[in-house]
Structures are given as C-alpha cells and as structure tokens.
N, CA, C and O atoms as a Maestro MAE file, in Angstrom:
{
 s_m_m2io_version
 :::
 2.0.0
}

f_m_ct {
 s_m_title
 :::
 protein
 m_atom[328] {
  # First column is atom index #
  i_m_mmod_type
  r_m_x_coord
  r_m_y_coord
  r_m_z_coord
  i_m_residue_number
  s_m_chain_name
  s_m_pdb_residue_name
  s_m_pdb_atom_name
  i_m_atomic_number
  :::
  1 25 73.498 -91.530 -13.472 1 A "UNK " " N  " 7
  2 3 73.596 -91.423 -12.043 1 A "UNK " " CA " 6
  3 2 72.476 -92.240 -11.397 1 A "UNK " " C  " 6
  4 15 71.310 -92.171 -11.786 1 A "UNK " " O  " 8
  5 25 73.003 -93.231 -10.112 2 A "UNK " " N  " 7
  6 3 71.810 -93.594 -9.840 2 A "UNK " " CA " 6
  7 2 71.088 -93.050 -9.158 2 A "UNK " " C  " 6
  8 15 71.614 -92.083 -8.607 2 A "UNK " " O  " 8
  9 25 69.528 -93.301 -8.780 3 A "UNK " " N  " 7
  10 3 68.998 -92.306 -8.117 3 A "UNK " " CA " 6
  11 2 68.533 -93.863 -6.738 3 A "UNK " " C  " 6
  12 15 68.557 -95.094 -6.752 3 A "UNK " " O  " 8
  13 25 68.154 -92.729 -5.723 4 A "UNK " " N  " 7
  14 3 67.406 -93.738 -4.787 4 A "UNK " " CA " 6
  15 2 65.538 -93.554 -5.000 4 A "UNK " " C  " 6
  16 15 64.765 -92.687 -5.406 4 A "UNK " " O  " 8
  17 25 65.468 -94.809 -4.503 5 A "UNK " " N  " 7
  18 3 63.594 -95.411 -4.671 5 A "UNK " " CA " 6
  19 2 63.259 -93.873 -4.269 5 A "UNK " " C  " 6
  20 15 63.900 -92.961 -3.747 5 A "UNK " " O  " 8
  21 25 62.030 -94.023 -4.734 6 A "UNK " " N  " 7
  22 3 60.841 -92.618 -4.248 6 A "UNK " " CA " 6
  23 2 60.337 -93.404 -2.756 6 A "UNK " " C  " 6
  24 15 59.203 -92.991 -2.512 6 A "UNK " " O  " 8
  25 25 60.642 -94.064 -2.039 7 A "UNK " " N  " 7
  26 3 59.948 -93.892 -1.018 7 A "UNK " " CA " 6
  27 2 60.616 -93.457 0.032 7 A "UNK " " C  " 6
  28 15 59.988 -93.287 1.077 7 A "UNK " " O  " 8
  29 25 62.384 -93.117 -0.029 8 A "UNK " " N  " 7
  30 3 62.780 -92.632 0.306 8 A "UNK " " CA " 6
  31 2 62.912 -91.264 0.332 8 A "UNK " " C  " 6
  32 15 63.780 -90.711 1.008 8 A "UNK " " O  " 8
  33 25 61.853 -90.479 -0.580 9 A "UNK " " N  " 7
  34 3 61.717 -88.836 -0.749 9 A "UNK " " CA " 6
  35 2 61.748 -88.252 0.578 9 A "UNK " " C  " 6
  36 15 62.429 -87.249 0.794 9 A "UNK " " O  " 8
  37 25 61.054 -88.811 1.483 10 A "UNK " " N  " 7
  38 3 60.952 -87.865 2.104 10 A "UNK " " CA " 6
  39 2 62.536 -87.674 2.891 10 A "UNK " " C  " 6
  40 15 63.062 -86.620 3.249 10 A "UNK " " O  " 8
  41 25 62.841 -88.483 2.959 11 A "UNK " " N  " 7
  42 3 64.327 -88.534 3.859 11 A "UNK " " CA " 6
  43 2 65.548 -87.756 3.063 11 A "UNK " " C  " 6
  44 15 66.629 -87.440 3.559 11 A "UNK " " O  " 8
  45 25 65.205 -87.576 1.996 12 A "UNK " " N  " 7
  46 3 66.050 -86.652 1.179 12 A "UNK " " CA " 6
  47 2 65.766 -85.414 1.305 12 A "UNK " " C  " 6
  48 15 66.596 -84.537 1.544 12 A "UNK " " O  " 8
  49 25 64.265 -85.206 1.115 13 A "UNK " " N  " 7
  50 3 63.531 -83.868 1.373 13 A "UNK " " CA " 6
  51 2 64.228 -83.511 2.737 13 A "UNK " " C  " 6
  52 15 64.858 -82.459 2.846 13 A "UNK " " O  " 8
  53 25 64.131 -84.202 3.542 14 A "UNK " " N  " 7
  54 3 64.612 -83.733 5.321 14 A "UNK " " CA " 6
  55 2 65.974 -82.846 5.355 14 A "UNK " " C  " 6
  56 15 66.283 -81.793 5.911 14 A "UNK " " O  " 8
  57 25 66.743 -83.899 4.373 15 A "UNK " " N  " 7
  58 3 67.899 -83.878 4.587 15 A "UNK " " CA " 6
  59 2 68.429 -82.242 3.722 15 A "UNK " " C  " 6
  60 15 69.280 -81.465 4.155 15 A "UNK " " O  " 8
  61 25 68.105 -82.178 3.205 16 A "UNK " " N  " 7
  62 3 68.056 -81.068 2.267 16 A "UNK " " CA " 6
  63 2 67.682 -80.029 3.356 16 A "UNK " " C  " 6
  64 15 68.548 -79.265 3.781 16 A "UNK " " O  " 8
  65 25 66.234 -79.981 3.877 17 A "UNK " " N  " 7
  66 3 65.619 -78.705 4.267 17 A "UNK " " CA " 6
  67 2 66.682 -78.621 5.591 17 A "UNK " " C  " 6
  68 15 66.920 -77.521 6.090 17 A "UNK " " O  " 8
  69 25 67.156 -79.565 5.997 18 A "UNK " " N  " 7
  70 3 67.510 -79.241 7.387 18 A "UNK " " CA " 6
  71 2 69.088 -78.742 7.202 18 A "UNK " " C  " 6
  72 15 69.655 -78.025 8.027 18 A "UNK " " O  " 8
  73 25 69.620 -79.173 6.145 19 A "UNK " " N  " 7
  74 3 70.926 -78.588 5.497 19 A "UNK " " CA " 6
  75 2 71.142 -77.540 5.436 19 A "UNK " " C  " 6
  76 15 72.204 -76.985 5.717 19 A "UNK " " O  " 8
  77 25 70.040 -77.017 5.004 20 A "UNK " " N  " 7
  78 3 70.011 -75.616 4.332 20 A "UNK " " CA " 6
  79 2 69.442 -74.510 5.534 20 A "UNK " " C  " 6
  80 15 69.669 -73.305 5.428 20 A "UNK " " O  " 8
  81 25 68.910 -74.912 6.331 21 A "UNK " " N  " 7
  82 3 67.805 -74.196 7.197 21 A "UNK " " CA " 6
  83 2 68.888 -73.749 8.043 21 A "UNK " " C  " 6
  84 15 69.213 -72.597 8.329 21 A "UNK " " O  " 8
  85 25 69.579 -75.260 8.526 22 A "UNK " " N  " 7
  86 3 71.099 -75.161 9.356 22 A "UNK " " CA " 6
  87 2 72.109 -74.231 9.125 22 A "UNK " " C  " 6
  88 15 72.664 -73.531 9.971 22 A "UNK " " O  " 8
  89 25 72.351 -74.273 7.696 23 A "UNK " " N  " 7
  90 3 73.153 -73.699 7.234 23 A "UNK " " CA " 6
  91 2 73.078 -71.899 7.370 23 A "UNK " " C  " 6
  92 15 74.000 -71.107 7.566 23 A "UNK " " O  " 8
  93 25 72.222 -71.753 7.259 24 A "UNK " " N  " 7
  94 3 71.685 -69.885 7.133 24 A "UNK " " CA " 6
  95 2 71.533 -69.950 8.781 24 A "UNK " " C  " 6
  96 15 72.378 -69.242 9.328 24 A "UNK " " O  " 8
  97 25 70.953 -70.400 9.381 25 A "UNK " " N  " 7
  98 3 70.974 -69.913 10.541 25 A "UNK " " CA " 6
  99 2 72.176 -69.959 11.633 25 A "UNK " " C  " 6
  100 15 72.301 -69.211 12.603 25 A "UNK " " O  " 8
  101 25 73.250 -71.299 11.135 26 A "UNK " " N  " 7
  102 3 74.219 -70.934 12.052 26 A "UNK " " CA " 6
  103 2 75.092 -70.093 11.566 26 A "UNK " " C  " 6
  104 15 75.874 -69.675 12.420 26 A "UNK " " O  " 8
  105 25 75.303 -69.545 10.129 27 A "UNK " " N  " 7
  106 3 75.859 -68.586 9.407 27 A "UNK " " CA " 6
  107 2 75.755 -67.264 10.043 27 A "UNK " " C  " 6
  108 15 76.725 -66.537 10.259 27 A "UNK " " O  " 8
  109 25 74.043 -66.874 10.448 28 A "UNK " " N  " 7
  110 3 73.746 -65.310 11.263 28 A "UNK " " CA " 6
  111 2 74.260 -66.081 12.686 28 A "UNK " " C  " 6
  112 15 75.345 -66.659 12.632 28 A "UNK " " O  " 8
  113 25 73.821 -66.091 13.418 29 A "UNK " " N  " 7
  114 3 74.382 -66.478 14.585 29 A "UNK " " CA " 6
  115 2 76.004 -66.878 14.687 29 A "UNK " " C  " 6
  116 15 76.659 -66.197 15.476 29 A "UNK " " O  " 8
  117 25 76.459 -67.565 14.204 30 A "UNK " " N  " 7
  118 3 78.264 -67.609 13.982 30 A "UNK " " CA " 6
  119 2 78.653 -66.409 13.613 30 A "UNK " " C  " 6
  120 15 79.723 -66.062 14.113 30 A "UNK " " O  " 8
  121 25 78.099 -65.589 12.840 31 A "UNK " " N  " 7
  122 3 78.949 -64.356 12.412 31 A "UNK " " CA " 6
  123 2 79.179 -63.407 13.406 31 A "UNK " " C  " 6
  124 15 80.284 -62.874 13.511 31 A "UNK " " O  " 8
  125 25 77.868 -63.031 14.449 32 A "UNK " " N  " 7
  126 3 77.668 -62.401 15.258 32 A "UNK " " CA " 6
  127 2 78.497 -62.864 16.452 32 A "UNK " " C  " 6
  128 15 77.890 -62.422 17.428 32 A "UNK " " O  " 8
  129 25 79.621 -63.558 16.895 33 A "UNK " " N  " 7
  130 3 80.616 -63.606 17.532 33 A "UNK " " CA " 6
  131 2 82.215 -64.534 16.736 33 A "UNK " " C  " 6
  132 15 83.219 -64.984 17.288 33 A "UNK " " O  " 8
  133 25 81.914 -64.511 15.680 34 A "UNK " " N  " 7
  134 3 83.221 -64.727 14.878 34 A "UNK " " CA " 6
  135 2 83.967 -63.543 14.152 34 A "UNK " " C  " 6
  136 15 83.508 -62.494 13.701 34 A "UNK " " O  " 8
  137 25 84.795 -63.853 14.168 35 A "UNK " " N  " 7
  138 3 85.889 -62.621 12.994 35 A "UNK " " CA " 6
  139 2 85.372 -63.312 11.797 35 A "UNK " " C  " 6
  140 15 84.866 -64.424 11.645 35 A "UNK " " O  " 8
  141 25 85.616 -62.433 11.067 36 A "UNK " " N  " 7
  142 3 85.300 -62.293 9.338 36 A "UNK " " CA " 6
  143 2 86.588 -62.919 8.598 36 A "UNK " " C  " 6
  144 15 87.047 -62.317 7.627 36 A "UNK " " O  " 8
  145 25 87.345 -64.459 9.167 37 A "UNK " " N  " 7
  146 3 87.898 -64.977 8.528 37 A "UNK " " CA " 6
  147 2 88.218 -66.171 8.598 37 A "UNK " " C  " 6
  148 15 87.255 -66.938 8.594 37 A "UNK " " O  " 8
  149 25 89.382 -66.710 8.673 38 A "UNK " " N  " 7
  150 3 88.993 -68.321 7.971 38 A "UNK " " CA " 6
  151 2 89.070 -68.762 9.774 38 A "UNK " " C  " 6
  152 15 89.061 -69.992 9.724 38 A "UNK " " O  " 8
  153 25 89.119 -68.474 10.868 39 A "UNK " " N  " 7
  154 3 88.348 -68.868 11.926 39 A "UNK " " CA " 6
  155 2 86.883 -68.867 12.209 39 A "UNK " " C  " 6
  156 15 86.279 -69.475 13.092 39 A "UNK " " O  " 8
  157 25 86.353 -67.926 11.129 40 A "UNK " " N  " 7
  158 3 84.904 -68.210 10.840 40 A "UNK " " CA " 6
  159 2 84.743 -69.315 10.358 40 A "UNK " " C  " 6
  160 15 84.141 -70.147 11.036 40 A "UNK " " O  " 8
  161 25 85.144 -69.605 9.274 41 A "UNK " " N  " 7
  162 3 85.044 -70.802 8.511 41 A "UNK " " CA " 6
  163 2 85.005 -72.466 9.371 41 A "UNK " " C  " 6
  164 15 84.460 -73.518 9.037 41 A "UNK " " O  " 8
  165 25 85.998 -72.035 10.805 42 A "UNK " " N  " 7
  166 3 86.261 -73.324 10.927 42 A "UNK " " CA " 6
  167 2 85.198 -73.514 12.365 42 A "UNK " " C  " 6
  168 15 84.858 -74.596 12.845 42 A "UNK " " O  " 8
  169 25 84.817 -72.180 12.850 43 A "UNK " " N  " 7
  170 3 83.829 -72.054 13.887 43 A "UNK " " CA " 6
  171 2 82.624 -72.398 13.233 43 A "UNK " " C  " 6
  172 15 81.812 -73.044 13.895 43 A "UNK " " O  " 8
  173 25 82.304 -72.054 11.902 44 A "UNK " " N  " 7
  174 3 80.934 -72.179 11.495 44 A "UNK " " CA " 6
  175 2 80.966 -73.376 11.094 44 A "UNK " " C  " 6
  176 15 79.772 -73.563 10.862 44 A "UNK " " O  " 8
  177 25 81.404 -74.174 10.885 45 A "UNK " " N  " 7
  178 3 81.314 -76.058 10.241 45 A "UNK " " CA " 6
  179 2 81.056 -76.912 11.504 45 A "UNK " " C  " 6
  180 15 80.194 -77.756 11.749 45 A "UNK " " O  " 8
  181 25 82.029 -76.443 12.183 46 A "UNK " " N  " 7
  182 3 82.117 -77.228 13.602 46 A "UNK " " CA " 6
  183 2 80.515 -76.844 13.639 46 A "UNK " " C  " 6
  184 15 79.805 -77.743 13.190 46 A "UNK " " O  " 8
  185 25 79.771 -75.586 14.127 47 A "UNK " " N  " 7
  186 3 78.531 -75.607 14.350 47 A "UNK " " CA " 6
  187 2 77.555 -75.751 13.891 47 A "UNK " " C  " 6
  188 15 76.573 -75.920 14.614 47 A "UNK " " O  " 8
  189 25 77.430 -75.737 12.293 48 A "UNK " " N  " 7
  190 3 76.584 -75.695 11.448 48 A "UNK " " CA " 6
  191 2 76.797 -77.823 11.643 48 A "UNK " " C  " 6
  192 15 75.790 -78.492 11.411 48 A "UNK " " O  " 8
  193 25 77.654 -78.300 11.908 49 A "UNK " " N  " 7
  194 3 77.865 -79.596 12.066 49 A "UNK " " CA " 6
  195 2 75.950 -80.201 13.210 49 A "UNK " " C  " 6
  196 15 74.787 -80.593 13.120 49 A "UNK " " O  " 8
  197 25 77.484 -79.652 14.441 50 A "UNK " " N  " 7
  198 3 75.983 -79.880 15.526 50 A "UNK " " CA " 6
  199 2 74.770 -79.475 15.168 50 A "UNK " " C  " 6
  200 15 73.885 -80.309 15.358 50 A "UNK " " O  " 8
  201 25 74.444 -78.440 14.701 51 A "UNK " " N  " 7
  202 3 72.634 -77.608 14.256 51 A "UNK " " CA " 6
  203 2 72.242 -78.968 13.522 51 A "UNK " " C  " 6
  204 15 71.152 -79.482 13.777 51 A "UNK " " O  " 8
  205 25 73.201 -79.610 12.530 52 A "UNK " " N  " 7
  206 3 72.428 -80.160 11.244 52 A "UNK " " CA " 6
  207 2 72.184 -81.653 12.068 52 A "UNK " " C  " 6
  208 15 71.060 -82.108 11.855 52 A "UNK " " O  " 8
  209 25 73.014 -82.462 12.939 53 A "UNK " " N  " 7
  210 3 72.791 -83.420 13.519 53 A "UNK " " CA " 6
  211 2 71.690 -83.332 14.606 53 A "UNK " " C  " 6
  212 15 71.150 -84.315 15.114 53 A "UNK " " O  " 8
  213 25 71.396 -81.922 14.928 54 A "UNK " " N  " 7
  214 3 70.394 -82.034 15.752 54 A "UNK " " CA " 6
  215 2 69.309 -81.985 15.241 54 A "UNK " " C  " 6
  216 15 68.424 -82.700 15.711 54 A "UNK " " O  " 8
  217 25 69.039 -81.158 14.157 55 A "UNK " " N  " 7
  218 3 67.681 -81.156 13.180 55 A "UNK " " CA " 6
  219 2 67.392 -81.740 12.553 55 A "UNK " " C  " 6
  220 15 66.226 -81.879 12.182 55 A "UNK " " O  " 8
  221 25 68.406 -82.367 12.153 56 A "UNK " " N  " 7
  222 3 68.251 -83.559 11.043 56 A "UNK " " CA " 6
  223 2 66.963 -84.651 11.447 56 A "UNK " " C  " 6
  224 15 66.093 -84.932 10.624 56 A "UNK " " O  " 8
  225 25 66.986 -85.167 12.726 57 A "UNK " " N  " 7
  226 3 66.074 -86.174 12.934 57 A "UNK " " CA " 6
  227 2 64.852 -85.517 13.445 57 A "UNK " " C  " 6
  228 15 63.840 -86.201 13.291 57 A "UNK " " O  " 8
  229 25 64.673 -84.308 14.044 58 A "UNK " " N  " 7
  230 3 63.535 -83.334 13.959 58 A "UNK " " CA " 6
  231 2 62.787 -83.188 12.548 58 A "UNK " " C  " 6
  232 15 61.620 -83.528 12.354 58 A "UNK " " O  " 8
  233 25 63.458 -82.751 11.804 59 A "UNK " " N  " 7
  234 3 62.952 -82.571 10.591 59 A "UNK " " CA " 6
  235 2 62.447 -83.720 9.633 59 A "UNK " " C  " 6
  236 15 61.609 -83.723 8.730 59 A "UNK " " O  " 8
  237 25 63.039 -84.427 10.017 60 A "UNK " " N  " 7
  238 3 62.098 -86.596 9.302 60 A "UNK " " CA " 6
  239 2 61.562 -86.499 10.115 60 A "UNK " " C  " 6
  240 15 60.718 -87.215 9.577 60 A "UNK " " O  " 8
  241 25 60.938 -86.189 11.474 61 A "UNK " " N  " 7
  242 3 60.293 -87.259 11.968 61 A "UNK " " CA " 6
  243 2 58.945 -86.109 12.027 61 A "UNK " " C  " 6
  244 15 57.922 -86.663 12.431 61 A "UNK " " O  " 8
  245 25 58.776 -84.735 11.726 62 A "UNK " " N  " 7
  246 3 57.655 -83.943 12.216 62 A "UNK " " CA " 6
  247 2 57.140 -83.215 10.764 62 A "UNK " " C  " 6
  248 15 56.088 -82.650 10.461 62 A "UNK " " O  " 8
  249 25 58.569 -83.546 9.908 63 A "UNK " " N  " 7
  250 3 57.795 -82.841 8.155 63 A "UNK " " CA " 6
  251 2 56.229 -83.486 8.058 63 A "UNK " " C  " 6
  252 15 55.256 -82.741 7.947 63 A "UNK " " O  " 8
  253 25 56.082 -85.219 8.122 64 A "UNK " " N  " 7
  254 3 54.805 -85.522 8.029 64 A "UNK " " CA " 6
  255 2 53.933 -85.257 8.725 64 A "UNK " " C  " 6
  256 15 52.738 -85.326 8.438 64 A "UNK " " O  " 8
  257 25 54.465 -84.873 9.864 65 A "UNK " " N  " 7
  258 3 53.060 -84.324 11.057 65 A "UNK " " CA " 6
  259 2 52.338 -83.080 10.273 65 A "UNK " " C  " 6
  260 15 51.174 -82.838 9.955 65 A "UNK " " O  " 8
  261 25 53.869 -82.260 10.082 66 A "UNK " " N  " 7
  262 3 53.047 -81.197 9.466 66 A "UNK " " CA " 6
  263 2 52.488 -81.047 7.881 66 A "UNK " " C  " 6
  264 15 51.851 -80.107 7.405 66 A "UNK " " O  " 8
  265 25 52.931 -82.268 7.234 67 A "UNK " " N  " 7
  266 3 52.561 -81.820 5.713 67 A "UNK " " CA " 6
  267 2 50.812 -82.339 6.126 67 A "UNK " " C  " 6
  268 15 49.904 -81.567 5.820 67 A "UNK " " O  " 8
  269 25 50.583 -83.293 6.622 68 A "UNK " " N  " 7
  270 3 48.971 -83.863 7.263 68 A "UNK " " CA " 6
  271 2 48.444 -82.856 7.207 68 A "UNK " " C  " 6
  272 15 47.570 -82.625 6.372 68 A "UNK " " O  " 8
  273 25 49.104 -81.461 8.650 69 A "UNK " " N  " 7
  274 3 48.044 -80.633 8.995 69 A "UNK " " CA " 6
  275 2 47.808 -79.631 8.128 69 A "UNK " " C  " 6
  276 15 46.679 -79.155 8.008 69 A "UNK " " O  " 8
  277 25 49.042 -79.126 7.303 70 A "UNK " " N  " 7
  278 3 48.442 -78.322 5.946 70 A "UNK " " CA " 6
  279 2 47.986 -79.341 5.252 70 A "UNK " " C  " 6
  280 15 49.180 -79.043 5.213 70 A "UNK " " O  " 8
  281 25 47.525 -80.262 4.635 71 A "UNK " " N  " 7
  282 3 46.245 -80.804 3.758 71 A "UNK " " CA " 6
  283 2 45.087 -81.257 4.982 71 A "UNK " " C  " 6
  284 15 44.613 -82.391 4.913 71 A "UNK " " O  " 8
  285 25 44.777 -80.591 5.783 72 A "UNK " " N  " 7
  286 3 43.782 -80.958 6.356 72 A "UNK " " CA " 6
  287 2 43.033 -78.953 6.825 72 A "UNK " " C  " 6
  288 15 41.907 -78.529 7.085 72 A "UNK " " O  " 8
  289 25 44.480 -78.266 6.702 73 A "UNK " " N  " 7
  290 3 43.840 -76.873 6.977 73 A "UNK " " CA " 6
  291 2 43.491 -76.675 5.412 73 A "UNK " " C  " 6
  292 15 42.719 -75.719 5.338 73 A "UNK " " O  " 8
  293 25 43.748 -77.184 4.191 74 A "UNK " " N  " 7
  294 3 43.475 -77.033 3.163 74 A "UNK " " CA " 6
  295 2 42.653 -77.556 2.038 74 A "UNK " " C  " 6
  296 15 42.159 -78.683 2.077 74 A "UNK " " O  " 8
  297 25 42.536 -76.900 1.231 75 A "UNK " " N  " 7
  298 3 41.871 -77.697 0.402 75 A "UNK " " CA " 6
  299 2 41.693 -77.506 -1.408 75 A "UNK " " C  " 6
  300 15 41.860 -76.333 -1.742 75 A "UNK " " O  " 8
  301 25 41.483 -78.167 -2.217 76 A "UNK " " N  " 7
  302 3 41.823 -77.867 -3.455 76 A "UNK " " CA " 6
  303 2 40.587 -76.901 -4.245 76 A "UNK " " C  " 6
  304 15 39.394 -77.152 -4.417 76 A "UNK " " O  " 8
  305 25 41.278 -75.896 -4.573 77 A "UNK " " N  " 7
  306 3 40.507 -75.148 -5.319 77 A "UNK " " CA " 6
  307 2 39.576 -76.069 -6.175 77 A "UNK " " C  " 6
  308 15 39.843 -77.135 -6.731 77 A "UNK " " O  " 8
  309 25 38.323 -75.308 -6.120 78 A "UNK " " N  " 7
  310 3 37.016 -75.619 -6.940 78 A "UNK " " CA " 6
  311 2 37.405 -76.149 -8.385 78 A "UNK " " C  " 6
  312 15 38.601 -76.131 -8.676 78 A "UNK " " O  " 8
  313 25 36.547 -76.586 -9.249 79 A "UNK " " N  " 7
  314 3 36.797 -77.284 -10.270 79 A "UNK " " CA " 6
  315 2 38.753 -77.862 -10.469 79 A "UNK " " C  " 6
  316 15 39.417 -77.517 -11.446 79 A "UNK " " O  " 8
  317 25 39.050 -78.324 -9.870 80 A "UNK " " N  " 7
  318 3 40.342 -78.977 -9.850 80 A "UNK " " CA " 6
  319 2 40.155 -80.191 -9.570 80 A "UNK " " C  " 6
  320 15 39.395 -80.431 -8.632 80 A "UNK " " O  " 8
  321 25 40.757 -81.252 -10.258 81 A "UNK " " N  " 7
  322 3 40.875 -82.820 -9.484 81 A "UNK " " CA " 6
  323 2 41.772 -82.773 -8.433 81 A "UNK " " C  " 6
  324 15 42.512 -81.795 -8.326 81 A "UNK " " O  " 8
  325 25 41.824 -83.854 -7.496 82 A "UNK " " N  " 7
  326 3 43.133 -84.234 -7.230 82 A "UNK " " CA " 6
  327 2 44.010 -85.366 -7.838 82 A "UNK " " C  " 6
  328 15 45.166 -85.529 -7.448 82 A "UNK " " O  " 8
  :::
 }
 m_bond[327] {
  # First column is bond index #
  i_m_from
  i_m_to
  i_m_order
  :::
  1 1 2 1
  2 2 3 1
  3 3 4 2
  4 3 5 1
  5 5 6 1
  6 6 7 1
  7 7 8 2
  8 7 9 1
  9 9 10 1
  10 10 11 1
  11 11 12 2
  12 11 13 1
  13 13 14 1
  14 14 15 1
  15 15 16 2
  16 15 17 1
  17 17 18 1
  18 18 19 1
  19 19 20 2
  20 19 21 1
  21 21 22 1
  22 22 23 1
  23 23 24 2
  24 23 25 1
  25 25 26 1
  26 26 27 1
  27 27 28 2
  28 27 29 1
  29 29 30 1
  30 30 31 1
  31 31 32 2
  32 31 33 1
  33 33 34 1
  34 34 35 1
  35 35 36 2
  36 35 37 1
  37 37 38 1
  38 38 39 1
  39 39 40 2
  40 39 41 1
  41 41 42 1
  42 42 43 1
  43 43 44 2
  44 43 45 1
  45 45 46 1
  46 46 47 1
  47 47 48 2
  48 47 49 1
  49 49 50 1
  50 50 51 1
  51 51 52 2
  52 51 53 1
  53 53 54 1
  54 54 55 1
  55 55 56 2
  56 55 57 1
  57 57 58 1
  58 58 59 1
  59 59 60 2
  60 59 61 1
  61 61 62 1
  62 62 63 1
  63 63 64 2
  64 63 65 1
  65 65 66 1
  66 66 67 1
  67 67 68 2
  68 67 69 1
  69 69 70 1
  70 70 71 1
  71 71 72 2
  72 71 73 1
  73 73 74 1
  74 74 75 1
  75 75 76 2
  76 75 77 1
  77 77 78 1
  78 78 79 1
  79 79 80 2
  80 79 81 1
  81 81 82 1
  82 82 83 1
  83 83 84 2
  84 83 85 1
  85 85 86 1
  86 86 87 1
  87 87 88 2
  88 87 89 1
  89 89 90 1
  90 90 91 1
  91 91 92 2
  92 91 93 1
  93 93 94 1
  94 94 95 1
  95 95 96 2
  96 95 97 1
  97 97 98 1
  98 98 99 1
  99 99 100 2
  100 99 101 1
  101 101 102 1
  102 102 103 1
  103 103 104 2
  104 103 105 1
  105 105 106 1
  106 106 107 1
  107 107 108 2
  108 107 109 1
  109 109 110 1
  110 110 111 1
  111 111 112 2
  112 111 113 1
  113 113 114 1
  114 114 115 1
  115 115 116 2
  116 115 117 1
  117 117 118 1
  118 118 119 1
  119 119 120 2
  120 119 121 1
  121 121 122 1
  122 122 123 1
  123 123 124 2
  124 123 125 1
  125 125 126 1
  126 126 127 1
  127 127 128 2
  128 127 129 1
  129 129 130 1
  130 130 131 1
  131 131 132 2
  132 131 133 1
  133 133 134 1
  134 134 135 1
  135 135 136 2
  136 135 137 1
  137 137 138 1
  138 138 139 1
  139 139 140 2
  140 139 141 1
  141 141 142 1
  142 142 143 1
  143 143 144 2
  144 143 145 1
  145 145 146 1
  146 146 147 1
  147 147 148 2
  148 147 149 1
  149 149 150 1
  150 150 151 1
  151 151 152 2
  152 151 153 1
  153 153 154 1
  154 154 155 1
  155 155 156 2
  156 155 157 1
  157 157 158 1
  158 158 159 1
  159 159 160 2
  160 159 161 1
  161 161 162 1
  162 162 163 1
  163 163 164 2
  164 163 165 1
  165 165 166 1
  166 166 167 1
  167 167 168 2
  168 167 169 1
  169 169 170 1
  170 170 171 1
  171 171 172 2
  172 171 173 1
  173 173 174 1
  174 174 175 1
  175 175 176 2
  176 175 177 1
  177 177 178 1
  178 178 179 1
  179 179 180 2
  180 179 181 1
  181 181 182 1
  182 182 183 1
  183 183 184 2
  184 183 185 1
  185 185 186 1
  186 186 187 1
  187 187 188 2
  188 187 189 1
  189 189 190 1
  190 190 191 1
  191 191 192 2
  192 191 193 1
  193 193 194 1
  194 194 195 1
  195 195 196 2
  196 195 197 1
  197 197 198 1
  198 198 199 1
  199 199 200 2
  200 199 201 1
  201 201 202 1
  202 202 203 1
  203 203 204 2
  204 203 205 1
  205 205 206 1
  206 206 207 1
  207 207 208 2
  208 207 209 1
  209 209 210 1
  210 210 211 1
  211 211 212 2
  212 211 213 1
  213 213 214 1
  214 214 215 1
  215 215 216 2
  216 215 217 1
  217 217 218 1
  218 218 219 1
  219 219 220 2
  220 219 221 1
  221 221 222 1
  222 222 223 1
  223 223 224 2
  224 223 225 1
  225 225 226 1
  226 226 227 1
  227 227 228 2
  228 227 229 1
  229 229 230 1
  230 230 231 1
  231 231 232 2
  232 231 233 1
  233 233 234 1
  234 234 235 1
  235 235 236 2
  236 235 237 1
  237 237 238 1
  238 238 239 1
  239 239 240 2
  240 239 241 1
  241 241 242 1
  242 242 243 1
  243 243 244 2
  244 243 245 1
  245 245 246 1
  246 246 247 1
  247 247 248 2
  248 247 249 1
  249 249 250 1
  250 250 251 1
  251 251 252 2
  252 251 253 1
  253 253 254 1
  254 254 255 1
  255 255 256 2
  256 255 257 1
  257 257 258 1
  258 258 259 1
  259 259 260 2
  260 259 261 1
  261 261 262 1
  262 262 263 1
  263 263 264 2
  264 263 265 1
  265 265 266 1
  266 266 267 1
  267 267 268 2
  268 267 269 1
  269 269 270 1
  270 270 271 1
  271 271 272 2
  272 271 273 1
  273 273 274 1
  274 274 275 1
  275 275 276 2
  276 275 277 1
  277 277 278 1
  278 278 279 1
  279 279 280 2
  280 279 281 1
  281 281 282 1
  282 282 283 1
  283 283 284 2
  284 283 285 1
  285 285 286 1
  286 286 287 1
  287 287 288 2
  288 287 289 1
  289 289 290 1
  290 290 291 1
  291 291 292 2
  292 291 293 1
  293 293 294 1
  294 294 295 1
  295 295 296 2
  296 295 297 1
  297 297 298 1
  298 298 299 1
  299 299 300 2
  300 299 301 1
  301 301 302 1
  302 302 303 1
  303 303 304 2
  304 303 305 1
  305 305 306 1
  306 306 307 1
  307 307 308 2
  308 307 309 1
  309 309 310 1
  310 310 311 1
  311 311 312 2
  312 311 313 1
  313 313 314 1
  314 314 315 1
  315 315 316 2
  316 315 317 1
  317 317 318 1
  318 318 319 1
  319 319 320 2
  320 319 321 1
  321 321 322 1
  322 322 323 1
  323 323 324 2
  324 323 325 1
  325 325 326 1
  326 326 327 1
  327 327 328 2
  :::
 }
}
C-alpha cells in the first residue's frame, strides 16, 4: 500500500481527529431530535457531512498552534533526552 510523505502527517492527523470528533458529536446531538432509524442514518451523514467540512480546516490550521503551546507549558521529565 502506498503511503503518503511524512510531511504530510499532520494533515492526516487533522483529518482523522476531526472525523472522529465530528462523528461522536453529531451522533449525540442528531439522536436527540431523530427517530432511531434509517432516517437517522440519513439525517446524521447529511450532518456529520457539514460538522466535518467545517472542522476540518479548523483543526489543520490550530492543531499546531496548540501542539507549540503544550511543549512550551511542558517539559521533559528529568534525566530523559529529547
């Protein structure tokens, strides 16, 4: 299988977290005014659609803001390299 370059990680990483993040949250929220059947199914794609197109470019463009500020609130335990 091919894989893509590592400098594209992070855009995979995005894509992933925001998939998934999307996914569970329009799942509780869709359920809470859908029926428990395959009109769920077709209410929750349609929305879990929009959530993921909207986060999607939130989530690339602020993961590095924040991975910075946790290694800057942090730091590596004593006798450890980096």
């Amino acid at each position: 299988m091919r894989r893509l370059p590592r400098r594209y990680a992070h855009f995979v990483y995005g894509m992933i977290q925001a998939a998934i993040t999307t996914a569970v949250a329009t799942t509780v929220a869709t359920y809470q005014i859908a029926r428990a059947d395959l009109q769920f199914v077709g209410y929750w794609l349609s929305c879990w659609f929009v959530s993921l197109m909207t986060m999607l470019p939130v989530v690339i463009l602020v993961a590095p803001i924040i991975q910075r500020a946790v290694y800057s609130l942090t730091e590596e335990s004593p006798g450890k390299k980096a």
